[in-house]
Structure formats: structure tokens, C-alpha cells
N, C-alpha and C positions, 0 to 999 in steps of 0.2 A: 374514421381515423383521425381525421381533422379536428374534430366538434372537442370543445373544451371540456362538455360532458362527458361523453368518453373518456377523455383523459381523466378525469377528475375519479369517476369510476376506474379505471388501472389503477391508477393511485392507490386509491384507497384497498383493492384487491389484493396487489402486490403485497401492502402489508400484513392482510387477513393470511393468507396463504403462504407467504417464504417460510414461514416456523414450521407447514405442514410437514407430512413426508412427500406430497406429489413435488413441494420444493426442491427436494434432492434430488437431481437428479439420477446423478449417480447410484442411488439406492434403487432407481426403477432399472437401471443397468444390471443390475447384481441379482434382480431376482431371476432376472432370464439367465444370466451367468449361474445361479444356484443350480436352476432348476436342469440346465443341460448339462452342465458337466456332471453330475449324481448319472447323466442317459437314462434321466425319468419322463417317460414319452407322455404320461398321465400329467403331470405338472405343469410341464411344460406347455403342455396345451392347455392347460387351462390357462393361462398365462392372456388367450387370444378371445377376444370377441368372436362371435359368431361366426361373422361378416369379414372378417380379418383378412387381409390378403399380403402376400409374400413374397417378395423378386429376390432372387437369387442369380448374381453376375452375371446382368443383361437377359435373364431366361424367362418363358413365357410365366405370369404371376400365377401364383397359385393360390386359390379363392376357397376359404372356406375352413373354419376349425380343425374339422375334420381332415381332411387333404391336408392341411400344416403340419399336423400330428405324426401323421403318416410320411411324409417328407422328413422330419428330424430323425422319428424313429431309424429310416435306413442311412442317416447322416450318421448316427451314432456307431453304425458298423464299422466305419472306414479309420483303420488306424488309430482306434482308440482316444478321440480327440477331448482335446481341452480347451474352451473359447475364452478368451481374455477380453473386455472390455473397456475401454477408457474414453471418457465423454470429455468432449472438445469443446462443444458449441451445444445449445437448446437455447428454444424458445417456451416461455410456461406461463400455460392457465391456469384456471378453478378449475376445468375440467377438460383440456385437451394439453398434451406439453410435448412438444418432440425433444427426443435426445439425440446427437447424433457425435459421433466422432469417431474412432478407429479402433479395428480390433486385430487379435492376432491367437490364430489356430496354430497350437503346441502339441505335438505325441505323446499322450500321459506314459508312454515307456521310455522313452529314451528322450523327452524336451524336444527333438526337434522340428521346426518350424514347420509347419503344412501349409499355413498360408496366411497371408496380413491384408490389410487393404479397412475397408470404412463401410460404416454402416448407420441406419437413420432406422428411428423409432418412434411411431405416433404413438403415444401412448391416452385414451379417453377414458375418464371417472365414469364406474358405475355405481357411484353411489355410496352412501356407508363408508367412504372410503378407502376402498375399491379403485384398483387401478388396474385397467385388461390394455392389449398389446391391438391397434387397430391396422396398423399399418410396416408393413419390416419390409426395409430394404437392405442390399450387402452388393456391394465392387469389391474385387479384388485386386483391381488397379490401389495402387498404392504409390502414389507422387504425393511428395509436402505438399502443405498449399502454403501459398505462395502470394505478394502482394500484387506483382505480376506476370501473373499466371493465366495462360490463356480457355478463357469459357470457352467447350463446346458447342458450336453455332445451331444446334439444334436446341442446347439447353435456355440459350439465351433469346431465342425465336420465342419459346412457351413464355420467358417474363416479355416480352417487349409486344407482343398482344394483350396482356392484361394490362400493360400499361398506354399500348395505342387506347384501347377504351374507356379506360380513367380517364385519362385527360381530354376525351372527347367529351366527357360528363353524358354517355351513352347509357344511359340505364340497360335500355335492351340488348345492346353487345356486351356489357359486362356482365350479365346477368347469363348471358348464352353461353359463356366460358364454364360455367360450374355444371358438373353432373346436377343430376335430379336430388341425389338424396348426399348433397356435399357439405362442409362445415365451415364454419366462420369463428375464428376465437381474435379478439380485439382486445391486447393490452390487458390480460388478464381477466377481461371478460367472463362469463358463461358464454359457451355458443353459440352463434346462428345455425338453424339446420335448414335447409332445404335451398333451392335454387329463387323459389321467391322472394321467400326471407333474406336470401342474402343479398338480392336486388335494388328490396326496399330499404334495406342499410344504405347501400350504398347512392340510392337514391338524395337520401337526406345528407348525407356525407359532404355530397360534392354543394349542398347551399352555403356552406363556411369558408370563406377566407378564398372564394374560387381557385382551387389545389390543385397542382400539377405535382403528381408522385413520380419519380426517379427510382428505376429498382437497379441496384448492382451485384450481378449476383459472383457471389464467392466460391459455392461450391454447390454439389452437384452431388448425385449418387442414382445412375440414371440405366435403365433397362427397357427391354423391347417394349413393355406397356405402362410401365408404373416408372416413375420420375422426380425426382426430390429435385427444387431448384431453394439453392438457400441464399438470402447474403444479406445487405444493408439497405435501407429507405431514406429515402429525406422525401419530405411537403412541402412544397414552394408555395407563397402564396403568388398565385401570376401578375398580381395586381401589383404589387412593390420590387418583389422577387426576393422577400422575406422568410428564410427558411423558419416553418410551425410546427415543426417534426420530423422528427428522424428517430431510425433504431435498425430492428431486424425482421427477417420476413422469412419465414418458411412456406413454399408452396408442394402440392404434392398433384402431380398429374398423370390421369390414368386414360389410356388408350382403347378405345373401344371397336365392336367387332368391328365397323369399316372404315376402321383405321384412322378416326377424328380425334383428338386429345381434348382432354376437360381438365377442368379444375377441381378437384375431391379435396382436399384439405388447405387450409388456408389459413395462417397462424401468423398476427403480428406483434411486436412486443415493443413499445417505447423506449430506449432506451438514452441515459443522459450523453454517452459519445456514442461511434460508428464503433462496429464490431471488425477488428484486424481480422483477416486470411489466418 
């Protein structure tokens, strides 16, 4: 995060890829909006990787293309819905980009509202330019956010262990946060995948500018196993107390059978100010 290379690499990525379409985000909003509101159940799933998994307001996640599939299918029964999307906040790759911001369920008969609230979307490049749906969360709590708004202390528990272990320059505790087959996207980076690869980054990370990271998180979109924490970073350097970076930080955390939380996705983006509530 820290290393001038990295940044030097975002850099130069940011420019390669904003003219794409994964830039827009909004555009990867729209096609899930295309493909639901048509209540095309074949589409729409293919919309999902494989591997894909889905929280629905706090409910146990549902894993698996197939099972997604089958979930919208009997979604689409109910009062003939229409889902609205409009993106607030992302962070974005070459090949991973989350979208997230608020949505609102309308009755294609009569307009009226079914339901509002917020929703988050990992979206990861397969390729050819190809963009499948990795990760879908939805609350239907629906409060502004706010500059002083208060985090859920269970949400802000998940960032303040990744960041007791950063700043211990723990390789092995931080490395023990992430599932086995979790991802790493850096300032527009390509990927890291796996729990070791993403160790040995952070390995080398912590030899620059000896970094103390600060996570604040803004918001949230959080359920019984799968857990979005999102908000702003700064890099201190400990030695002057020079801040080397700041920007935004998506984390995505998923709860396993005996009840341990990990780190499955992991998205950060440089940016030149803090990102507002």
C-alpha cells in the first residue's frame, strides 16, 4: 500500500482503465438492473460467477450460481417488482471493482414502493472483458449516511483487527484474517489471490516508511455471514507522523461454519482527498 511502486503502478492503471466500461460503474449497475427487471432468471444468472454468493437483509448467504438463480426466480413472483439502482460510492480495478450505493423496489402496477435500503456489488473481470457479479449484498435499513453517524460495533470490531495486525507488522496475524482462496486488489492493481500471496504483499509493505494504517469506516451493509465494511484510510509514516496515503478501503467479510470471520475481499483505492459519508 505504502511502496511508491505500487502507487506508481495505480497510477498508471487508473489511466489505462477509467475510459473502460469496468470504469463505469454505473454501467455494471444497469446490467443487473436490465437483466431483473425483464424477470429473466437465465440472465440474470449469468450475471454470477460460479462461486458467487448472496446476503439478503441480514439472511443466511446463499452460495452458488445456481441457488442465486433460483432465489431471484421466486423474487420475481412477488408483486411484480421493479429494482432501481443508483451508485454512491465504488472502489475500482483492472479486475475486481465494488459498487455500492442505494436501491429502491417499485410495483411495476401501481409505482408503489416495496422496499428501499443499500446494496454492494463485487464485481471480478473474466476476461475478454467480461464482467461477472462475485459477491451481492442488500439491507433494507435505509438511514442517510451521515458524517456523524454511528458504526455498528460489531462492524467496526472486523476493521480494528485488520488494523491491530498492520500495525503490529504481523505477517502471520494478518495473513490469518483472510480465507484461503481470498483477494487483494491495490490501487487498481491486478489481484492478489490466495491467503499466502496476500501475506507476502503485505510482508513487503510494511518495509517502507514503517506504516501505521487508520481505517474509518463509513458504512456498512452487514448480515448474519457476509459483511461489507467500507470507508476511508490514511498511512502514517510512525517515524515523523507524516501522512504517505490515504483514500478508500472496501473490505468484505464472510463467516464460516464455526462461527470465525475472515477477510474474502479486499479492495483499496488511492485517492487525492478522503471520501464524505
Amino acid at each position: 500500500m505504502t511502496t511508491s511502486r505500487l502507487i506508481c503502478t495505480g497510477i498508471a492503471l487508473v489511466a489505462s482503465f477509467a475510459a473502460s466500461a469496468q470504469g463505469n460503474v454505473q454501467a455494471l449497475a444497469d446490467r443487473w438492473v436490465e437483466a431483473y427487471n425483464k424477470h429473466d432468471r437465465t440472465a440474470l444468472g449469468a450475471l454470477y460467477t460460479d462461486d458467487a454468493l448472496l446476503m439478503m437483509h441480514g439472511a443466511s448467504t446463499v452460495a452458488g450460481r445456481g441457488k442465486i438463480t433460483e432465489f431471484w426466480a421466486g423474487d420475481f413472483q412477488a408483486k411484480n417488482p421493479l429494482t432501481l439502482l443508483t451508485v454512491t460510492h465504488s472502489v475500482q480495478g483492472s479486475d475486481m471493482t465494488l459498487v455500492h450505493g442505494d436501491y429502491q423496489v417499485v410495483s411495476r402496477d401501481d409505482g408503489s414502493v416495496l422496499g428501499k435500503g443499500r446494496f454492494a456489488h463485487i464485481w471480478t473481470s473474466a476476461g475478454n472483458g467480461t464482467w461477472r457479479l462475485d459477491r451481492d449484498l442488500w439491507n433494507e435499513r435505509f438511514d442517510p449516511y451521515a458524517v456523524d453517524q454511528e458504526i455498528d460495533s460489531a462492524v467496526q470490531t472486523l476493521a480494528d483487527r485488520w488494523t491491530q495486525a498492520y500495525n503490529k507488522h504481523d505477517r502471520a496475524a494478518l495473513g490469518a484474517l483472510y480465507t484461503e482462496r481470498a483477494r487483494l486488489m491495490m490501487h487498481g492493481a491486478p489481484t492478489i489471490a490466495g491467503r499466502a500471496d496476500i501475506g507476502a504483499f503485505w510482508a513487503e509493505d510494511f518495509k517502507e516508511n514503517n506504516p501505521l494504517t487508520l481505517l474509518t469506516v463509513t458504512h456498512s451493509v452487514d448480515g448474519i455471514d457476509m459483511i461489507l465494511v467500507h470507508g476511508n484510510y490514511q498511512v502514517i509514516d510512525r517515524n515523523d507522523g507524516s501522512r504517505v496515503g490515504f483514500g478508500r478501503f472496501a473490505h468484505i467479510w464472510t463467516r464460516d461454519a464455526k462461527g470465525e470471520w475472515h477477510l474474502d475481499r479486499d479492495l483499496w483505492q488511492k485517492r487525492s482527498e478522503p471520501v464524505e459519508p
